[in-house]
C-alpha positions in Angstrom: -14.9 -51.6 -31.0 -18.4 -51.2 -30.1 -20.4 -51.6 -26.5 -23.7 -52.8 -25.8 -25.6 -51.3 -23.1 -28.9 -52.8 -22.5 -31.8 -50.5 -21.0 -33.6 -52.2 -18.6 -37.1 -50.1 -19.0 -36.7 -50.3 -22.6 -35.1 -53.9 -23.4 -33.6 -52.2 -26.2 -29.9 -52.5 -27.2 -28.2 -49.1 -28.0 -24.3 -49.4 -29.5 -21.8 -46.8 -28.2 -18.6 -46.7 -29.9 -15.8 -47.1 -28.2 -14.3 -43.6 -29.2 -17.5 -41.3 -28.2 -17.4 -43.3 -24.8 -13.1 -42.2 -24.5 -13.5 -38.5 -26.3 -16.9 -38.3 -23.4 -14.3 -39.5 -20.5 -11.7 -37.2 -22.0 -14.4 -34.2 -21.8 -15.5 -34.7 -18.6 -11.8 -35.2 -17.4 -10.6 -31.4 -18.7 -13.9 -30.1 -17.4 -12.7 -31.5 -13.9 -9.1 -30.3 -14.8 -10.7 -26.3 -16.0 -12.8 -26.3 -12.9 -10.3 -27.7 -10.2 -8.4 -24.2 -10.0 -11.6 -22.1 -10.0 -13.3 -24.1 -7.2 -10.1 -23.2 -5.1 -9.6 -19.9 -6.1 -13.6 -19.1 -4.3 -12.2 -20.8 -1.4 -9.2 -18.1 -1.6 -10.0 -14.6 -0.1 -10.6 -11.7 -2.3 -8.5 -9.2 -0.3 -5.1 -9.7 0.8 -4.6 -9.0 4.6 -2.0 -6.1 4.9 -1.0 -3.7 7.8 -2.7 -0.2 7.8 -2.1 2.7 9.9 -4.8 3.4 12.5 -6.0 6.7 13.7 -4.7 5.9 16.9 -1.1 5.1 15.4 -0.9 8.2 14.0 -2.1 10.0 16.8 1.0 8.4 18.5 3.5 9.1 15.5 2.2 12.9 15.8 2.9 12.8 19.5 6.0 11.3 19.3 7.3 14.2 16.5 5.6 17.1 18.3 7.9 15.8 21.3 10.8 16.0 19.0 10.3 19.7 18.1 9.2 21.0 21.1 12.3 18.9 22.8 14.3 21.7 20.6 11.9 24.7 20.4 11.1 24.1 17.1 7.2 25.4 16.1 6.4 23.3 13.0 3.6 21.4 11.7 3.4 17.1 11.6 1.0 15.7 8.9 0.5 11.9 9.0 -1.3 9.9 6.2 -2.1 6.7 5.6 -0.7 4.6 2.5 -2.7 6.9 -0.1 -1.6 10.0 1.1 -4.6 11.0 3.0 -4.6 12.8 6.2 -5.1 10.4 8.9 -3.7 13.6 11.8 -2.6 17.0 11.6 -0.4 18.9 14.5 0.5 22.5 14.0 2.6 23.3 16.7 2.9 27.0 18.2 5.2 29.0 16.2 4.6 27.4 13.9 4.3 29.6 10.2 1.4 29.4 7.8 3.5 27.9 4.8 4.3 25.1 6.9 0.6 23.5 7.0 0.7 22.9 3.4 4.2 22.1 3.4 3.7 19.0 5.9 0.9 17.8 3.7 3.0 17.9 0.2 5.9 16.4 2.2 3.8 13.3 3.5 1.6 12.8 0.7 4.8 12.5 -1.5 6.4 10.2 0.3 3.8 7.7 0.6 2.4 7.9 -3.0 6.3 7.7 -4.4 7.1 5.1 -1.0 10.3 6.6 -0.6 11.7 9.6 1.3 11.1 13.3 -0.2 15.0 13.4 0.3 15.9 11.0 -2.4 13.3 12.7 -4.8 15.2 16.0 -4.0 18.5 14.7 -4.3 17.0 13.5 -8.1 16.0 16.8 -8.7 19.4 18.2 -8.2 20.8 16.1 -10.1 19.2 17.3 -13.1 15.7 15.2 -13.1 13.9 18.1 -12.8 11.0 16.9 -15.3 10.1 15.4 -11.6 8.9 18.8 -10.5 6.5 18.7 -13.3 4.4 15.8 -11.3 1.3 17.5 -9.8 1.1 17.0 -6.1 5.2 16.2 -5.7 7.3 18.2 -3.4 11.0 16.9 -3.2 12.0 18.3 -0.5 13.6 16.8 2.3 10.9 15.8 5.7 9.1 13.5 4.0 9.7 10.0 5.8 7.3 6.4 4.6 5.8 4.6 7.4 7.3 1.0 6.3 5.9 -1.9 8.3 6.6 -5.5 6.8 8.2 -4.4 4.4 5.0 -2.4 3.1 4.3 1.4 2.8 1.7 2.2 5.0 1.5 5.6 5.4 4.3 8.3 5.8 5.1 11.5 8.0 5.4 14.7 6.5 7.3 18.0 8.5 7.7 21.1 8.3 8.5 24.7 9.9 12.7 24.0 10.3 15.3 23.4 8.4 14.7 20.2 5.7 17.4 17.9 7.6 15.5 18.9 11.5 12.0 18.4 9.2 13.4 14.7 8.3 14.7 14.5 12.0 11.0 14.9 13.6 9.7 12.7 11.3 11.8 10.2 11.9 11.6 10.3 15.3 7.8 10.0 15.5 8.1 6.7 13.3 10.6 5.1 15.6 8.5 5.7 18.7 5.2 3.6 17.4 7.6 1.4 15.1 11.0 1.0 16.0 13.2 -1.2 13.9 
């Protein structure tokens, strides 16, 4: 089937058949289709929103776990970091010993970047995993303790200076004061 269109500035007659007219429709149609999702996706945004530990929160979490020890005359040391395992605060308490600075860090660090306590990593490592002690940067060793708010990982507490279980104790403790659950 043919079409006539009829150019006014010409007064010429040009034929179209009727399948280039319904192949151009069904172009411009997918084109519409492909470019639908796109146009909404630039309204989307490009960074999902997502809770993150302040300074100021871990300031408090710090506080709260330096309470804790000194609460039982315990000198250790309280490292907070944020979701990547950087150091957002650092406490060394007095009586605290040397080892226990780096200790802290491992602890927290490890936690956050496996989001899970250090106490579960250590209990894996007993139990014969120890190709886990291979990973640079891991300590499993109990006083490790993930900041979990919503359900994400966003930062942990690591400490150190007492026995792993009082460690895990103070750490907790600091958590519950800023976000109790």
């Amino acid at each position: 089937m043919l079409l006539h269109n009829r150019d006014s500035r010409t007064s010429t007659s040009v034929t179209i058949p009727m399948s280039l007219r319904i192949a151009r429709s069904l172009v411009l149609a997918w084109a519409l289709v492909a470019i639908a999702p796109i146009a909404l996706a630039a309204q989307a945004p490009a960074v999902a929103p997502q809770p993150a530990l302040t300074f100021e929160g871990a300031r408090r979490i710090a506080a709260a776990a330096a309470e804790e020890a000194q609460r039982n005359n315990w000198g250790v040391s309280i490292a907070v970091v944020d979701d990547h395992g950087e150091l957002l605060f650092f406490a060394r308490l007095d009586g605290a010993h040397q080892q226990s600075v780096d200790i802290a860090r491992a602890k927290a660090r490890t936690a956050a970047r496996w989001r899970r306590e250090t106490k579960a990593l250590e209990d894996a490592v007993a139990g014969g995993r120890t190709v886990l002690m291979a990973v640079e940067g891991m300590l499993p060793l109990e006083g490790g303790v993930p900041i979990i708010v919503e359900g994400r990982v966003i930062g942990a507490v690591g400490v150190s200076g007492v026995t792993s279980q009082q460690d895990a104790q103070i750490a907790r403790a600091g958590i519950r004061a800023v976000f109790p659950q």
